[in-house]
Backbone as numpy.savetxt, mean C-alpha at the origin, in Angstrom:
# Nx Ny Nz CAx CAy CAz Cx Cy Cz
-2.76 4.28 -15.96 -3.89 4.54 -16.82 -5.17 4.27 -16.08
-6.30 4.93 -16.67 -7.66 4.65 -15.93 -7.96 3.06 -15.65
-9.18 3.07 -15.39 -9.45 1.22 -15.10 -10.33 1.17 -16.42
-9.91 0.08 -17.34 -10.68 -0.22 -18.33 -11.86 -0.67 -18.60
-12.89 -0.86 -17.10 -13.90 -0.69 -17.29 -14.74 0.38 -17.09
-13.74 1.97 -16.86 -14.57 2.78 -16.02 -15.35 3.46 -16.99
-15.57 3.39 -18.52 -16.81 3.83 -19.43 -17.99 2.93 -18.93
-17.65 1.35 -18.74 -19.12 0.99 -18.38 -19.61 0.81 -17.23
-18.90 1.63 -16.30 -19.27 1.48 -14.48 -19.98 2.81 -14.62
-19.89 3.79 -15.58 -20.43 5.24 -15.51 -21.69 5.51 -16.87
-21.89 3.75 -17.49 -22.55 4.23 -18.62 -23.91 4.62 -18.00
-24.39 3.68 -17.50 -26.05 3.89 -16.72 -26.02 4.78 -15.73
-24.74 5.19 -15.10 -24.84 6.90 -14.64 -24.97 7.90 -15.44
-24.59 8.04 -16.40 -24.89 8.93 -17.45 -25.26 8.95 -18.61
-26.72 7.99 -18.41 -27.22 7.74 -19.59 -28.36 8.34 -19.63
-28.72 9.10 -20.62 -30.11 9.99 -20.98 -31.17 9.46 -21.29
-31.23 7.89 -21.67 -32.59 7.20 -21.79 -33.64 7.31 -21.03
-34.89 7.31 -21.47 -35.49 7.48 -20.28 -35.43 5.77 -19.24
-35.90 6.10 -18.48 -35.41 4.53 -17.41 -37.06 3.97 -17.54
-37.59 2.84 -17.70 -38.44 2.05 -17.25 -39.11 1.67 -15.97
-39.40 2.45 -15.82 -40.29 2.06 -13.61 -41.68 1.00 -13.99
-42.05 1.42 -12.63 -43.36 0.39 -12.51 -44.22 1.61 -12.60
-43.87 3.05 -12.24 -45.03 4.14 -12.55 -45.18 4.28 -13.89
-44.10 3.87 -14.81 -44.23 4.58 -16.11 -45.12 3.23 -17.08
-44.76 1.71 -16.53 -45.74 0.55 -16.54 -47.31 0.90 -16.57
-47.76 1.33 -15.09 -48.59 1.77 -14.42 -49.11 2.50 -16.04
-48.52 3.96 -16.03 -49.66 5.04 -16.55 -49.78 4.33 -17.99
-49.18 3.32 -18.73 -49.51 2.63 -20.12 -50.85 2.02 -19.99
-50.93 1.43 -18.79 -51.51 0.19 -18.59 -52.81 0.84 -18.39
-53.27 2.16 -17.34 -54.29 3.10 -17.20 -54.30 3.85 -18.27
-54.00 4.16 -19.26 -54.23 4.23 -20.38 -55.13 3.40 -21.40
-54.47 2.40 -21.49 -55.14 1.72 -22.69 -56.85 0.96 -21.94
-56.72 0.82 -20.60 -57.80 0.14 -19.90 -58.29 1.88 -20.17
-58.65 2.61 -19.96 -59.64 4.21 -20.06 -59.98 3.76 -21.47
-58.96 3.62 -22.56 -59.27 3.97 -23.86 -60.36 2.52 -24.38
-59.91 1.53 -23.47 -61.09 0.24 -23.72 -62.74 0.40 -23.35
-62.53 1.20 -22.02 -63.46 1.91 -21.59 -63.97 2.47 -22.15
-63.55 3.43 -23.08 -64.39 4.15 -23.78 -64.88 3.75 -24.85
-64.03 2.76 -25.83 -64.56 2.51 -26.72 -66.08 1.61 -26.95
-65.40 0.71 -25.25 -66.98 -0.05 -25.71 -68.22 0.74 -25.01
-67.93 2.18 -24.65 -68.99 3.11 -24.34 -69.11 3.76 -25.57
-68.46 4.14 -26.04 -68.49 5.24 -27.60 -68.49 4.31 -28.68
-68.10 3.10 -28.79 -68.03 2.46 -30.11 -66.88 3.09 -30.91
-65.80 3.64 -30.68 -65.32 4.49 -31.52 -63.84 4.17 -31.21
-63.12 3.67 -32.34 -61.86 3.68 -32.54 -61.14 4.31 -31.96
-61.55 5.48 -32.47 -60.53 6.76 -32.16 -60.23 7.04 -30.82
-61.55 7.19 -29.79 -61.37 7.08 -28.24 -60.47 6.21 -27.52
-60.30 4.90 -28.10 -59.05 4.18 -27.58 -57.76 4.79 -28.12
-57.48 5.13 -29.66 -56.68 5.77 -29.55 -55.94 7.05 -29.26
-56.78 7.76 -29.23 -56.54 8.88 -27.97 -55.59 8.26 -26.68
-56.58 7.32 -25.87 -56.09 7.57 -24.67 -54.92 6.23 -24.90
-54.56 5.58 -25.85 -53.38 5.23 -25.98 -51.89 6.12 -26.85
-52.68 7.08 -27.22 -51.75 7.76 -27.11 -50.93 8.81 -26.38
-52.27 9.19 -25.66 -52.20 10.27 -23.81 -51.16 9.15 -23.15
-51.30 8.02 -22.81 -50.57 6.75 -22.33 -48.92 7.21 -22.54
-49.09 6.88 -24.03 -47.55 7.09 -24.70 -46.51 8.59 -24.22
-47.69 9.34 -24.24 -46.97 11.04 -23.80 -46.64 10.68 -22.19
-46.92 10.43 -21.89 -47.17 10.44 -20.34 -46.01 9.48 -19.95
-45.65 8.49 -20.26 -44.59 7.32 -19.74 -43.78 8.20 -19.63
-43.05 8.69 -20.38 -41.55 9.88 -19.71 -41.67 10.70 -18.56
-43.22 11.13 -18.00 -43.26 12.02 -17.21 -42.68 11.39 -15.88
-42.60 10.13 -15.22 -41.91 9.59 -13.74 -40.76 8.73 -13.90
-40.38 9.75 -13.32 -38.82 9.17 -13.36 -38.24 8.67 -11.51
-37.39 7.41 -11.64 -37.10 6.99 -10.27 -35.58 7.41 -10.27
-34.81 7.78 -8.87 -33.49 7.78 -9.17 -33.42 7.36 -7.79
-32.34 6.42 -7.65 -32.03 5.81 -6.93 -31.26 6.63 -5.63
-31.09 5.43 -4.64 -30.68 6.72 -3.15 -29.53 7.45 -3.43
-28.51 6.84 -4.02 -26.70 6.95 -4.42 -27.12 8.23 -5.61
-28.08 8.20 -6.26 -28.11 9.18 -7.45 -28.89 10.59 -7.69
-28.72 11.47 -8.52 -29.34 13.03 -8.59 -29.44 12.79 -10.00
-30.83 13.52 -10.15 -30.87 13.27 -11.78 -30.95 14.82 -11.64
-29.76 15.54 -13.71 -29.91 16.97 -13.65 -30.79 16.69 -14.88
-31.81 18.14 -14.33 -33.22 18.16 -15.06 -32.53 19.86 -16.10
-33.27 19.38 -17.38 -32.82 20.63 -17.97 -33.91 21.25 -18.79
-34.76 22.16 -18.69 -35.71 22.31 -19.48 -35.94 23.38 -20.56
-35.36 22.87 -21.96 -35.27 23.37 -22.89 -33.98 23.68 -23.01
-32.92 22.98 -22.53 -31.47 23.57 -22.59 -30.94 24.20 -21.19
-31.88 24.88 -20.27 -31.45 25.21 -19.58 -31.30 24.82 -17.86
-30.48 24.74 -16.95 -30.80 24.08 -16.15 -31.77 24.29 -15.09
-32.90 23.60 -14.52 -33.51 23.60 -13.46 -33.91 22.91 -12.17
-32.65 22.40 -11.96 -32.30 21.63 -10.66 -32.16 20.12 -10.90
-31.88 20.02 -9.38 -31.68 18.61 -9.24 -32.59 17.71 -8.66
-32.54 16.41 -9.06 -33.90 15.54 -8.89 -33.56 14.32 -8.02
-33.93 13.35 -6.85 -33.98 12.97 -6.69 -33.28 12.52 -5.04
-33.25 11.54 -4.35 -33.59 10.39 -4.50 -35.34 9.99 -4.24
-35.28 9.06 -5.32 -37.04 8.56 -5.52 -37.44 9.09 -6.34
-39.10 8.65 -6.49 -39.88 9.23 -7.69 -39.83 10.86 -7.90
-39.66 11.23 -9.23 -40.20 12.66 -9.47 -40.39 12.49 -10.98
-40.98 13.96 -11.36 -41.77 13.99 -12.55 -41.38 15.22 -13.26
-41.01 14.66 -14.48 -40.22 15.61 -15.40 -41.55 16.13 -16.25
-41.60 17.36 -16.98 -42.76 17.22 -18.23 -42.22 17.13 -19.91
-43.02 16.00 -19.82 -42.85 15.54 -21.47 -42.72 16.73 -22.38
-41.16 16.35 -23.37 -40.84 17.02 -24.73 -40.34 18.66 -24.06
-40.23 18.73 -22.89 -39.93 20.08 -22.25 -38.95 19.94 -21.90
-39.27 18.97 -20.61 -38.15 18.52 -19.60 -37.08 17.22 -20.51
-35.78 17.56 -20.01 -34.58 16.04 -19.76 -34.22 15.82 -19.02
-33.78 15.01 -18.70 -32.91 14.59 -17.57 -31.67 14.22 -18.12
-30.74 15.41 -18.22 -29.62 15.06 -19.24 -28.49 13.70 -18.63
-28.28 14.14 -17.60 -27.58 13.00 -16.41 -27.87 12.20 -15.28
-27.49 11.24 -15.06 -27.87 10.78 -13.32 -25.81 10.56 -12.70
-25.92 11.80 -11.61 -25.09 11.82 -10.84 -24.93 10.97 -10.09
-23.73 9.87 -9.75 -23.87 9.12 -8.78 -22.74 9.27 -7.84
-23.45 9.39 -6.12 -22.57 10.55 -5.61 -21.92 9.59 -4.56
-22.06 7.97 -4.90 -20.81 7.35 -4.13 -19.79 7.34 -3.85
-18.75 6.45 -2.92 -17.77 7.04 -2.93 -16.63 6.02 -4.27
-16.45 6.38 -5.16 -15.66 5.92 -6.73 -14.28 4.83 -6.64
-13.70 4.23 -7.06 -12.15 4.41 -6.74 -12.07 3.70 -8.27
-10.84 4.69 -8.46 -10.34 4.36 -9.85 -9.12 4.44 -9.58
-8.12 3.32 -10.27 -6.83 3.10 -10.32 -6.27 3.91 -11.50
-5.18 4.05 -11.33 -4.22 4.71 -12.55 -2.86 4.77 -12.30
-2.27 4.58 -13.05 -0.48 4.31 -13.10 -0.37 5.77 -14.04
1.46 5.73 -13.56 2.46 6.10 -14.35 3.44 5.90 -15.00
3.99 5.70 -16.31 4.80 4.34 -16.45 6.16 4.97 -17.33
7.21 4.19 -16.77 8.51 4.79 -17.72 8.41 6.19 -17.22
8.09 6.47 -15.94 8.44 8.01 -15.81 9.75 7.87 -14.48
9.84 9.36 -15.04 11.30 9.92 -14.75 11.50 10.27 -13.07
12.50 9.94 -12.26 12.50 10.55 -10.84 13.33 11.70 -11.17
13.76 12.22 -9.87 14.10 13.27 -9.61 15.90 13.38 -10.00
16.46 11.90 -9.83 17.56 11.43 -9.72 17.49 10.92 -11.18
16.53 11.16 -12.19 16.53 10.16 -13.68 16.34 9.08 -13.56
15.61 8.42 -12.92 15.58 6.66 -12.56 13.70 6.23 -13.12
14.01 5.60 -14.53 12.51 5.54 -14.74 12.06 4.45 -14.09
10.79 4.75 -13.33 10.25 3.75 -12.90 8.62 3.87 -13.13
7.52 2.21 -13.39 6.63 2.41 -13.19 5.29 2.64 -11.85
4.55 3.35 -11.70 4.13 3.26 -10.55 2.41 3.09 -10.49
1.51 2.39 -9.73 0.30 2.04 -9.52 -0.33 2.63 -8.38
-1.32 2.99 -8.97 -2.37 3.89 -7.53 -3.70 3.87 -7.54
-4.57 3.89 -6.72 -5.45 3.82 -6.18 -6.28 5.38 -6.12
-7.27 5.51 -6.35 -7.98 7.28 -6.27 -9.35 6.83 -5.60
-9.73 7.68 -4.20 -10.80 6.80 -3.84 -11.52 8.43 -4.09
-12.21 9.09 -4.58 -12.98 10.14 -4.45 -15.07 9.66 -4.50
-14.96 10.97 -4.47 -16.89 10.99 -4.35 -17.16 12.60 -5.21
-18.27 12.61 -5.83 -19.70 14.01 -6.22 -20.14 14.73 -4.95
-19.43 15.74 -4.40 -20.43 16.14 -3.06 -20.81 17.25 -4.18
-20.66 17.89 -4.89 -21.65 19.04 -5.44 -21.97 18.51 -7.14
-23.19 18.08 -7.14 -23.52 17.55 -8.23 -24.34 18.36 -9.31
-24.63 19.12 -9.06 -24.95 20.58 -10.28 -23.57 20.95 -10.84
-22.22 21.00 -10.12 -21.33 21.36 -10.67 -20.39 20.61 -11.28
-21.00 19.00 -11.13 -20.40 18.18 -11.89 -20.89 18.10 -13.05
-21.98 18.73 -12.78 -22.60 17.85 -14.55 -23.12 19.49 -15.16
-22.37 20.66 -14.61 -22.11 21.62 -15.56 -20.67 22.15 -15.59
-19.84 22.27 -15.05 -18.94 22.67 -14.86 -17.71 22.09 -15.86
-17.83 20.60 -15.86 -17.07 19.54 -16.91 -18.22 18.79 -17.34
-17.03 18.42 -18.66 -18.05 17.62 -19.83 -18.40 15.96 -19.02
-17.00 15.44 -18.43 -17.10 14.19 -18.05 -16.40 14.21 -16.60
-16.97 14.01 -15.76 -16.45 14.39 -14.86 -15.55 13.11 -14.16
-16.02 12.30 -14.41 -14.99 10.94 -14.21 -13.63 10.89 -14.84
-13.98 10.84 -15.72 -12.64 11.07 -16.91 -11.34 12.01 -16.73
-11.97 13.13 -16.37 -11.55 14.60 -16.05 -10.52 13.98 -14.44
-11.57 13.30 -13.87 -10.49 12.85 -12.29 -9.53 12.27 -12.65
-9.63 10.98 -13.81 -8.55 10.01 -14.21 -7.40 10.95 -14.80
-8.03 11.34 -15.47 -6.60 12.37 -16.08 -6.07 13.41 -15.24
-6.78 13.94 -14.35 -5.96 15.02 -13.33 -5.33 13.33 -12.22
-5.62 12.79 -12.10 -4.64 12.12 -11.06 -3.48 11.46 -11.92
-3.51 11.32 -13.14 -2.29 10.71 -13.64 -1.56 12.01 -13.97
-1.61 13.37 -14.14 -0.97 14.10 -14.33 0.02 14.61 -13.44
-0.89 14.11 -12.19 -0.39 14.96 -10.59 0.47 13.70 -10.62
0.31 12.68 -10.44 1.28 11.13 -10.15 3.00 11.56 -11.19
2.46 12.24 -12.03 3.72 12.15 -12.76 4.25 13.59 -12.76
3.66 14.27 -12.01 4.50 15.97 -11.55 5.08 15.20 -10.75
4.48 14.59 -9.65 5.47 14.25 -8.22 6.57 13.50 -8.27
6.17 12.39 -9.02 7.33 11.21 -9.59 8.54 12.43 -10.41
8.32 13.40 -11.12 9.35 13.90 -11.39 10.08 15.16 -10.52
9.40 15.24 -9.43 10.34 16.19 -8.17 10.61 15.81 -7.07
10.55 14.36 -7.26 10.62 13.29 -6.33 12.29 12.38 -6.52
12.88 11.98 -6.09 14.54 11.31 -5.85 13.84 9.78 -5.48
14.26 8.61 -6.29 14.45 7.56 -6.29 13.78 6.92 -4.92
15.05 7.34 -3.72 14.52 7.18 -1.95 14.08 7.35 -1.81
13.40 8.77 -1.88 12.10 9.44 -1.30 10.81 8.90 -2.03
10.94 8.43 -2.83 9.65 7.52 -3.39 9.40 5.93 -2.65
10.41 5.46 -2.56 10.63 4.47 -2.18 10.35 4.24 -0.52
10.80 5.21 0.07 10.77 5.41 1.38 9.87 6.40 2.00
9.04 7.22 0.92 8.69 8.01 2.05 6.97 8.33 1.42
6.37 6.77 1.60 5.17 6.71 0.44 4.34 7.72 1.38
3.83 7.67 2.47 3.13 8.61 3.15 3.06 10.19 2.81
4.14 10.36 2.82 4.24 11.84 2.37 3.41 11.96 1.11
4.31 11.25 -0.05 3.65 11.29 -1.21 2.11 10.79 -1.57
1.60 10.28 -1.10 0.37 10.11 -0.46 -0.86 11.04 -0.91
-0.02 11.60 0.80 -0.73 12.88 0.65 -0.69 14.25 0.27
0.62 14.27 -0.48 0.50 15.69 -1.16 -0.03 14.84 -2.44
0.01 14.03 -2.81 -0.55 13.50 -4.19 -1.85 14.13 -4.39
-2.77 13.53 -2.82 -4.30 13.82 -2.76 -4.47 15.56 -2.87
-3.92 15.81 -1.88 -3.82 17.80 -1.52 -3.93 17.83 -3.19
-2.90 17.52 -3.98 -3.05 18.23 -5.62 -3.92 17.59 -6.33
-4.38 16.96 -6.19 -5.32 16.13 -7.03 -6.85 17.03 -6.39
-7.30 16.87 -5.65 -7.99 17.56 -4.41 -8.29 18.60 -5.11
-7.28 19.97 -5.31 -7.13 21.37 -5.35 -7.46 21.25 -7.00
-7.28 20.35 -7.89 -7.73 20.40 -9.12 -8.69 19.68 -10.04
-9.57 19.03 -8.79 -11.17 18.45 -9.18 -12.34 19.11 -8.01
-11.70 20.07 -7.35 -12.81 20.65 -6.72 -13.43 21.82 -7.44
-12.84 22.36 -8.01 -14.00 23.15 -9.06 -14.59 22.30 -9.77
-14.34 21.46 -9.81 -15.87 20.07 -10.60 -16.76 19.44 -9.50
-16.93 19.85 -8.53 -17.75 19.49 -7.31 -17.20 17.98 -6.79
-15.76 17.87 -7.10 -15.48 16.45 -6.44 -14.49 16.57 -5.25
-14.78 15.68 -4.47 -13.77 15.47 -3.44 -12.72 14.45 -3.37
-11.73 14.19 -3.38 -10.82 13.06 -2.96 -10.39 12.81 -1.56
-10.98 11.70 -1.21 -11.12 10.91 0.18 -9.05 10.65 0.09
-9.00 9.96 -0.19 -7.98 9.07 -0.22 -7.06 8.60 -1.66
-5.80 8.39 -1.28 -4.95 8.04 -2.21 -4.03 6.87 -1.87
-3.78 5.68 -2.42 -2.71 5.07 -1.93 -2.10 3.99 -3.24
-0.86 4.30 -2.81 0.17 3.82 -4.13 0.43 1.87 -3.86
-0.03 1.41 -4.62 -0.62 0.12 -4.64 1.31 -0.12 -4.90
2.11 -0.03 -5.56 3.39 -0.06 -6.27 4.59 -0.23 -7.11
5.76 0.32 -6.74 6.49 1.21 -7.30 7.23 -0.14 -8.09
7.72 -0.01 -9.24 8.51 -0.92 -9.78 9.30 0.10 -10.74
11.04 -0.61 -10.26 12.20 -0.17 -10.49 12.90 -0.96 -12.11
13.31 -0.58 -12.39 14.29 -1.58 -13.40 15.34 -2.49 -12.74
15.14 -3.96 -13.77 15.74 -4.96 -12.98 17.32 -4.85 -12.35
18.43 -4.03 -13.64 19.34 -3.74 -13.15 19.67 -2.80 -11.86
18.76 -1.99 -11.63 18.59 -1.05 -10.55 18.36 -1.75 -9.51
17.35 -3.40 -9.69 17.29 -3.69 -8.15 18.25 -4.86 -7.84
19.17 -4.75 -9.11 20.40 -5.88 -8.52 21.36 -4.93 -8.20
21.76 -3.78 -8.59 22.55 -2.74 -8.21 22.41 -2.29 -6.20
20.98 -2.17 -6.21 20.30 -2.18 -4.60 20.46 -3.17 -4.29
20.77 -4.31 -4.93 20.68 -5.36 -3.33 22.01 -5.49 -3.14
23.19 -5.48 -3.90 24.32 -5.65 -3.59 24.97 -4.13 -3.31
24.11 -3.08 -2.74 24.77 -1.91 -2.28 24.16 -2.65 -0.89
22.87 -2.99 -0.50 22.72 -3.68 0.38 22.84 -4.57 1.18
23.77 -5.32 0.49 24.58 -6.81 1.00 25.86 -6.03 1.76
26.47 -4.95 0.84 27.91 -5.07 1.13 27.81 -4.17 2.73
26.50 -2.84 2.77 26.67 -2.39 3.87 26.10 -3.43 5.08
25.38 -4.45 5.06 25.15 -5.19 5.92 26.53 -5.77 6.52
27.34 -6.08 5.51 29.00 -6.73 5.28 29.62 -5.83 6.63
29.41 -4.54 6.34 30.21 -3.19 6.80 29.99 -3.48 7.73
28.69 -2.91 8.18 28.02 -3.18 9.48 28.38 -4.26 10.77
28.60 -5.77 9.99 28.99 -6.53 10.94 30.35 -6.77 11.20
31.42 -5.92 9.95 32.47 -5.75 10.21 32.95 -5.15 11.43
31.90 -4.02 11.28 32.07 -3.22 13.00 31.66 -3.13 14.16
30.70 -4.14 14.22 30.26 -4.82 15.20 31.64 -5.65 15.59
32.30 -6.60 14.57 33.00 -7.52 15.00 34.08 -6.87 15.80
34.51 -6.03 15.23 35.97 -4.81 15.58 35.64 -4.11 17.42
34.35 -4.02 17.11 33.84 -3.64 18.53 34.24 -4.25 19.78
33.71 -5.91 19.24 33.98 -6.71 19.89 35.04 -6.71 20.23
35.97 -6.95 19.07 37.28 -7.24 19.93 38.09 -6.38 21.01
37.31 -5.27 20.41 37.77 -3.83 21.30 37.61 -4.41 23.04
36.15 -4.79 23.42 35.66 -4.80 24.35 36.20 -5.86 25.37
36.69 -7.10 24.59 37.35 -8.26 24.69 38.93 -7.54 25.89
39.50 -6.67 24.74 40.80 -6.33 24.78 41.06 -5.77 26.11
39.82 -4.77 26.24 39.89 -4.28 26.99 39.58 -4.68 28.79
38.96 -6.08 28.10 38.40 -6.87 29.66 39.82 -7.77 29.79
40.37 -8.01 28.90 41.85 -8.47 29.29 43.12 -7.54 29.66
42.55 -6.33 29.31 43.87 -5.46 30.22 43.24 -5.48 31.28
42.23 -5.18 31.84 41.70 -4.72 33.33 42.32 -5.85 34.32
42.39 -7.45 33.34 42.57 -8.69 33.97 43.79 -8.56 34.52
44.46 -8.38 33.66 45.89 -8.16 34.07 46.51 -7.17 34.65
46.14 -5.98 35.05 46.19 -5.01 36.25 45.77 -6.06 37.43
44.60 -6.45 37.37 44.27 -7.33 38.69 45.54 -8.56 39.30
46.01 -9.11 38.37 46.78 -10.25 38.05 48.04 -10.20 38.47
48.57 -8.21 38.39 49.62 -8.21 37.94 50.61 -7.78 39.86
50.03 -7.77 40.75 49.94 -7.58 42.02 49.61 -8.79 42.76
49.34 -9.68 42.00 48.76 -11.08 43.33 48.83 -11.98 42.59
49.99 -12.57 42.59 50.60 -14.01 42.03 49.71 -15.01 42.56
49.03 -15.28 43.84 48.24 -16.13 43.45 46.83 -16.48 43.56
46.42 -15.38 43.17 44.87 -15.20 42.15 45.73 -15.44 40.73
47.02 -15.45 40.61 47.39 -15.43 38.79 47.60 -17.36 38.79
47.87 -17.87 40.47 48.37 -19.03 40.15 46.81 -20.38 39.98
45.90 -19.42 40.53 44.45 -20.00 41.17 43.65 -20.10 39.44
44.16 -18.97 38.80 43.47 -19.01 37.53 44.36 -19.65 36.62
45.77 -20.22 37.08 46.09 -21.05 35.68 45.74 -22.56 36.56
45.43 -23.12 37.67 44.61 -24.11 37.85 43.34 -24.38 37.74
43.11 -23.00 36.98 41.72 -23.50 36.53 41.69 -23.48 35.11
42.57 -22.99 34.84 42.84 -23.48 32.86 42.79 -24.95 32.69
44.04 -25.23 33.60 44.24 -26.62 33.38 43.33 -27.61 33.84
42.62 -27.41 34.79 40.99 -27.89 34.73 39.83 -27.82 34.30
40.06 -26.52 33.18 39.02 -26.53 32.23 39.61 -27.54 31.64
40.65 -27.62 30.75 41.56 -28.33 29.34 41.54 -29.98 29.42
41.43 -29.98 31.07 41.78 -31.41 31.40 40.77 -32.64 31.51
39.51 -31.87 32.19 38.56 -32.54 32.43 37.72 -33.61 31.81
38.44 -33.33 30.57 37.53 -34.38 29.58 38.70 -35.07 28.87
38.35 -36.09 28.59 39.13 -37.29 28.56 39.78 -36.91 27.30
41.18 -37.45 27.43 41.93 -37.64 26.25 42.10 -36.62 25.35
41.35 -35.07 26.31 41.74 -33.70 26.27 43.55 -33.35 26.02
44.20 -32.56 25.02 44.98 -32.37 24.69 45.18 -30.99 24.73
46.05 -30.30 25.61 46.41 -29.03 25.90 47.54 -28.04 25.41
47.76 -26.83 24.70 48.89 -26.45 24.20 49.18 -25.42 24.94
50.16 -24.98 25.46 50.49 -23.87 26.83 51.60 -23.26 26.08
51.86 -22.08 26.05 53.23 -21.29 25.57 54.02 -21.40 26.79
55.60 -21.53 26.46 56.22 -21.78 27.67 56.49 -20.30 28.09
56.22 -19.02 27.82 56.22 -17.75 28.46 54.92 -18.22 29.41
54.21 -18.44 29.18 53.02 -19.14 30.18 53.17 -19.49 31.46
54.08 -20.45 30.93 54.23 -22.00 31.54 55.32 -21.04 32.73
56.32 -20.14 32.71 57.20 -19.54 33.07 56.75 -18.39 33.99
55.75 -17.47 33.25 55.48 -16.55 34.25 54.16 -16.60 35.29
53.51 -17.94 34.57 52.49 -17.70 35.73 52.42 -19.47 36.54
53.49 -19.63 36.86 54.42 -20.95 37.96 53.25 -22.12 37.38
53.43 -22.42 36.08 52.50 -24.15 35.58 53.55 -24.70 35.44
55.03 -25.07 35.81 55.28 -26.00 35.91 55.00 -26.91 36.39
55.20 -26.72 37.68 54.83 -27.95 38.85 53.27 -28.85 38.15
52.81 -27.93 37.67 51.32 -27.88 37.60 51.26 -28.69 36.05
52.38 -28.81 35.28 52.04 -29.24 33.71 52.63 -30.41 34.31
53.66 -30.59 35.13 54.13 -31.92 34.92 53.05 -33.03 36.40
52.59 -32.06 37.28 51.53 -33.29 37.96 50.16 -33.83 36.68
49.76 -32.69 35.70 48.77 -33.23 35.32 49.48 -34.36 33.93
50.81 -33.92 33.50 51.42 -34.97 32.42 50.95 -36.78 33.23
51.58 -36.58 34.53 52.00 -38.05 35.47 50.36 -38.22 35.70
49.50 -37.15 35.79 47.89 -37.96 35.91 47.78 -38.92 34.38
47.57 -38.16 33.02 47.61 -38.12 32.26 47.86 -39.84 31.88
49.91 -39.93 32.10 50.15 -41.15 32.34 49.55 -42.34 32.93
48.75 -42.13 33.72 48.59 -43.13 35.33 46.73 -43.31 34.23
46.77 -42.79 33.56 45.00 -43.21 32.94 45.45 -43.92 31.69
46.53 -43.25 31.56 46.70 -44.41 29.99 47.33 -45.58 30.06
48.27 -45.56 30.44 49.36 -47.05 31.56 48.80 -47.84 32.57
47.83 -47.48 33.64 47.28 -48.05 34.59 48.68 -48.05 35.85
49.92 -47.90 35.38 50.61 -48.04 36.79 52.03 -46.71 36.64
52.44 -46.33 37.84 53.00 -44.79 37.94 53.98 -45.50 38.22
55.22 -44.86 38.41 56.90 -45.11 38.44 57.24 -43.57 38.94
58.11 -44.00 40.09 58.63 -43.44 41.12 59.48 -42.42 40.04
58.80 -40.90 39.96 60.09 -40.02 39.45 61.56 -40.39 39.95
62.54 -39.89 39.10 64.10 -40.05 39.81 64.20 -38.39 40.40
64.74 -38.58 41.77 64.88 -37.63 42.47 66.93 -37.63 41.92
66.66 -36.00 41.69 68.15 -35.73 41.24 68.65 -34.65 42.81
């Protein structure tokens, strides 16, 4: 929806009062000093009121409009240009100044809410409209309100797109939508002399069940994911242990050099406890090798060794 203050950010832009200056001060004030003048030259009432009433006609005639603003001048109904920035001078009971255009650059927010995607997924959505007045005769004839007129063409366009739009593609692909948002918004406030700078979707909110539904479609493929990473692994593993054993399987002792170094990894730390399969122990010659490190083993926990029996 529009921004709920945007009637009174546009009231003193488009307000028909006449405005108060220091010229329109000015010609009261040279007024009633002429009409003092005269009276105490004429003695006569009436001469002051004359020129306090010339005074009174005259205040509407200067009008100020500020640098940001165009005042449209209309005389007798019909239009005769545009006025300003700075002093100019309308003529009294002829001239109006029906509007003051202000040709900054605007931004008005507006949502879409409970609307439908492409996939049926209602969601609400928040946006941002940054436009500007570059042709200001055709704003303030062309449409009645020309602010208003933007708010409602951008919530209309927000909710064409939201409905030819799929859930993801909203979600994921805000750029796009962006800027075809602006392109249509654009193409249907430029016959009102406006431009749209910019668009951007402040955001999107889903229904709660929808975003517990997404996070656990999201958990489980993360799940997947490292499932097959893990599987990879082992692949890669598998495969650095066949290559090993081609190497291994020709030179008994590079096979006998690497089970003395098992047993010196296993061993090295104290009170280290080792489990060997006896296919192990059998094909790659750790006997000799399990029973010197058993008798080390012994000789640290006992303090004294005993002569194996030779059979």
């Amino acid at each position: 929806m529009a921004s709920p203050d945007l009637g009174r950010r546009y009231e003193d832009a488009t307000s028909n009062k006449p405005r108060v200056n220091v010229v329109t001060i000015a010609i009261l004030l040279a007024a009633v000093g002429l009409g003092v003048l005269a009276f105490r030259a004429t003695g006569s009432p009436a001469a002051l009121a004359g020129f306090v009433l010339l005074g009174l006609v005259l205040m509407p005639a200067p009008r100020i409009a500020r640098q940001w603003e165009r005042g449209v001048v209309l005389r007798f109904g019909r239009f005769v240009g545009l006025r300003g920035p700075g002093l100019f001078w309308v003529i009294p009971f002829v001239d109006r100044v029906s509007s003051w255009i202000d040709q900054r650059t605007i931004t008005t927010s507006f949502a879409a809410e409970q609307t439908l995607t492409a996939d049926t997924v209602p969601v609400n959505v928040d946006a941002v409209l940054f436009w500007l007045v570059h042709d200001a005769e055709r704003a303030a004839l062309e449409v009645q309100d020309y602010s208003q007129a933007v708010s409602w063409a951008a919530q209309t366009a927000l909710r064409d797109i939201i409905g030819r739009t799929t859930l993801t593609e909203l979600l994921r692909g805000r750029e796009r939508i962006e800027g075809e948002l602006q392109h249509l918004i654009d193409q249907r406030s430029n016959p009102w002399g406006v431009t749209v700078s910019s668009v951007e979707m402040r955001d999107v909110v889903i229904p709660g069940a929808l975003q517990d539904a997404m996070s656990r479609e999201a958990q489980a493929a993360r799940e997947k994911q490292a499932r097959i990473i893990l599987g990879q692994a082992e692949l890669e593993i598998a495969n650095s242990f066949a290559q090993a054993s081609r190497a291994y399987q020709n030179n008994p002792t590079a096979l006998h050099l690497r089970a003395m170094n098992m047993l010196y990894e296993g061993l090295k730390e104290k009170g280290a406890l080792m489990l060997v399969p006896s296919s192990a122990v059998e094909s790659m010659g750790m006997g000799g090798l399990m029973g010197a490190a058993a008798l080390r083993q012994s000789t640290l926990a006992g303090g004294t060794t005993s002569e194996p029996d030779t059979v």
